[in-house]
N, C-alpha and C positions, 0 to 999 in steps of 0.2 A: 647777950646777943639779941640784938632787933630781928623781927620777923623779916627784913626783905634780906637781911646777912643768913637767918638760917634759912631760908628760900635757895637762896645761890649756892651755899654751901649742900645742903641735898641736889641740886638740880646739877652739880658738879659731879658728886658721888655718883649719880646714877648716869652721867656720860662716863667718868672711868669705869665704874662696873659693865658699860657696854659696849668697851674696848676692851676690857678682861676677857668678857665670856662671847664673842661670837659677832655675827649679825644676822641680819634678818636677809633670809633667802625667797626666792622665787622655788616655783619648780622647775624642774629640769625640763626642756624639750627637747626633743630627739624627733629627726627623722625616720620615718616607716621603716624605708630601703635600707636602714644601715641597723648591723646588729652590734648590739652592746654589750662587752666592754670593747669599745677601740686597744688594740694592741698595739705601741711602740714598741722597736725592737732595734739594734745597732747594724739591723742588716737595712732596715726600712724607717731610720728615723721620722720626727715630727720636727718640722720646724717650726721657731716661736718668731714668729711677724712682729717686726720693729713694734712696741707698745707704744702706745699714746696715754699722756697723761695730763687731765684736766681738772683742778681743782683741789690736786695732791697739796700740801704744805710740802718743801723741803725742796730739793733743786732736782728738777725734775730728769737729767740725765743719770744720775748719781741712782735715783730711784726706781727708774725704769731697769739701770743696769742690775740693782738690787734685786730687783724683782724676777727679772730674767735666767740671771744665777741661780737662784733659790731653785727655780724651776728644773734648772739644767743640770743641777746639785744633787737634789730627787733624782730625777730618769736618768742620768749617767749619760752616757753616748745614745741614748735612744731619743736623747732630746737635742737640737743643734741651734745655738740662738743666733739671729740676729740682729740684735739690739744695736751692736756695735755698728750697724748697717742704715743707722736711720736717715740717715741722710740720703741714702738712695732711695727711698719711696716716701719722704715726704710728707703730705696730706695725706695719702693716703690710708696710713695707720689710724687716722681718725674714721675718715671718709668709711672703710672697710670694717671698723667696727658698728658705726653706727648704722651702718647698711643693715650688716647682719641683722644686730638689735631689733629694726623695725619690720625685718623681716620676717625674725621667728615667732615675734609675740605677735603678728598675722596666720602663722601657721603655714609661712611661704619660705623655704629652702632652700629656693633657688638663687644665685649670685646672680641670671642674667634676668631675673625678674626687676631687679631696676637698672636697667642698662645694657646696652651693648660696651659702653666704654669704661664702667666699672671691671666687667669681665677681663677685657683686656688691659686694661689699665692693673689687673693683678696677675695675671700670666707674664704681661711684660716683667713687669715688678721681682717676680719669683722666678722668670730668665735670670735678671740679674743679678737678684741676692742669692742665686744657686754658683752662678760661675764665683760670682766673690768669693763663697766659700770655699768650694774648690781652690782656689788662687792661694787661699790664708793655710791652705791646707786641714782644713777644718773635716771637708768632705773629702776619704782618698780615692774614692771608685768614681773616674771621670766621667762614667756615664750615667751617674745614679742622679733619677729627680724625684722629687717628693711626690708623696702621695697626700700626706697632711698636714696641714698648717692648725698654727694653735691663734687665735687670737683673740690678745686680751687688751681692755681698756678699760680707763677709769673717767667717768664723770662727774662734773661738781651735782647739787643734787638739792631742793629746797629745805626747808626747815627754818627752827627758830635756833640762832647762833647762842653757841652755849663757849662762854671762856675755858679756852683751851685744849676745845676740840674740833673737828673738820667733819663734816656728816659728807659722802660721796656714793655715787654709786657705781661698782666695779661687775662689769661683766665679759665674758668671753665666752668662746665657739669654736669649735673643732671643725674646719672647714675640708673636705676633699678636693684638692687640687685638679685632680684630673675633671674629673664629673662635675668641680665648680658647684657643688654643695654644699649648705651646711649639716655636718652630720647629728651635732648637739649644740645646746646653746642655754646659760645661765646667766642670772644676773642676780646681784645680794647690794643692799644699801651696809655701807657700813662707816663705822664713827672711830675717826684715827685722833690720834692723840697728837697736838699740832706744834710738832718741835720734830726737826731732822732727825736725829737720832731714833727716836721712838718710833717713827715712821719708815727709819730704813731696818727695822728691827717687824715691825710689826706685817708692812707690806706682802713681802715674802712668803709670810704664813697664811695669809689673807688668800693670794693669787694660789698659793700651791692649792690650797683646799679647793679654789674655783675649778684648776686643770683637773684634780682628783675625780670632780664631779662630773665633769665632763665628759671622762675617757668611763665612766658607769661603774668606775669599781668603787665607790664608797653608798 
């Protein structure tokens, strides 16, 4: 075997060994005001805001739904997804994570700190995917509205391309609806293995550890 075959070949192994074991995380941020651990509960579920996916391998509806599931598979009734909903908010799914994003790694919380029409633009948003639910029967108490929203997002991410794997950065936030805060906020670069299957297998586990961390109990 020539040096630049065993080059590729180690520089393989060590992208699969770091889709085996993990990735590489940020710290957690949290806001002051809010105590942790966040409790969902089937009296006062979280909703999970339509995901946006950038830079995933595999078809992106298939994996968002994956993703979602896995979530809502976890917390039981204490979690209600939207996924199925994304067509009702759009851009926004992006818009609204990358807000967050640049808000918390400033050490700013607030959703009306970039905007008055973000604010609204996610109230509206969360009118709508509230009654939808209602409608699907998903939510049965006609007057219940959330208190938290979970959102999560994945972006492409730089690096040197290694065959047959996808380097991304996946992060999300536990937002308070009412108060229009973010109450936590995470982000972890991570190296997915670039073929559908592996990806709708791997994802899942990926997001559920982010929401874990989120809500303060790991």
């Amino acid at each position: 075997m020539n040096a630049y075959l065993k080059k590729t070949v180690a520089t393989i192994s060590l992208a699969a060994s770091l889709v085996l074991t993990g990735c590489v995380s940020t710290e957690l941020k949290t806001n002051d005001k809010y105590e942790l651990p966040v409790e969902f509960s089937t009296t006062n579920p979280a909703m999970i805001f339509p995901v946006s996916l950038h830079g995933v391998p595999g078809n992106d509806t298939e994996v968002g739904l994956a993703i979602t599931a896995g979530v809502a598979g976890k917390y039981g009734a204490s979690v209600i997804s939207a996924q199925q909903l994304y067509s009702v908010v759009g851009n926004l799914s992006w818009t609204l994570g990358e807000s967050i994003r640049r808000g918390a790694n400033k050490g700013d919380y607030q959703i009306n700190y970039y905007g008055e029409q973000l604010a609204t633009d996610l109230q509206y948003s969360m009118d709508k995917l509230t009654k939808a639910l209602k409608s699907s029967g998903a939510i049965k108490d006609k007057n219940f509205s959330f208190e938290n929203v979970i959102v999560l997002h994945v972006d492409s991410t730089g690096g040197i391309p290694v065959p047959g794997v996808r380097r991304v950065t996946a992060f999300g936030g536990i937002i308070n609806v009412k108060n229009l805060e973010v109450i936590s906020y995470i982000e972890k670069d991570l190296v997915l293995a670039n073929d559908q299957d592996s990806i709708l297998a791997q994802m899942p586990l990926e997001m559920n550890a982010i929401v874990e961390e989120l809500t303060g109990k790991k």
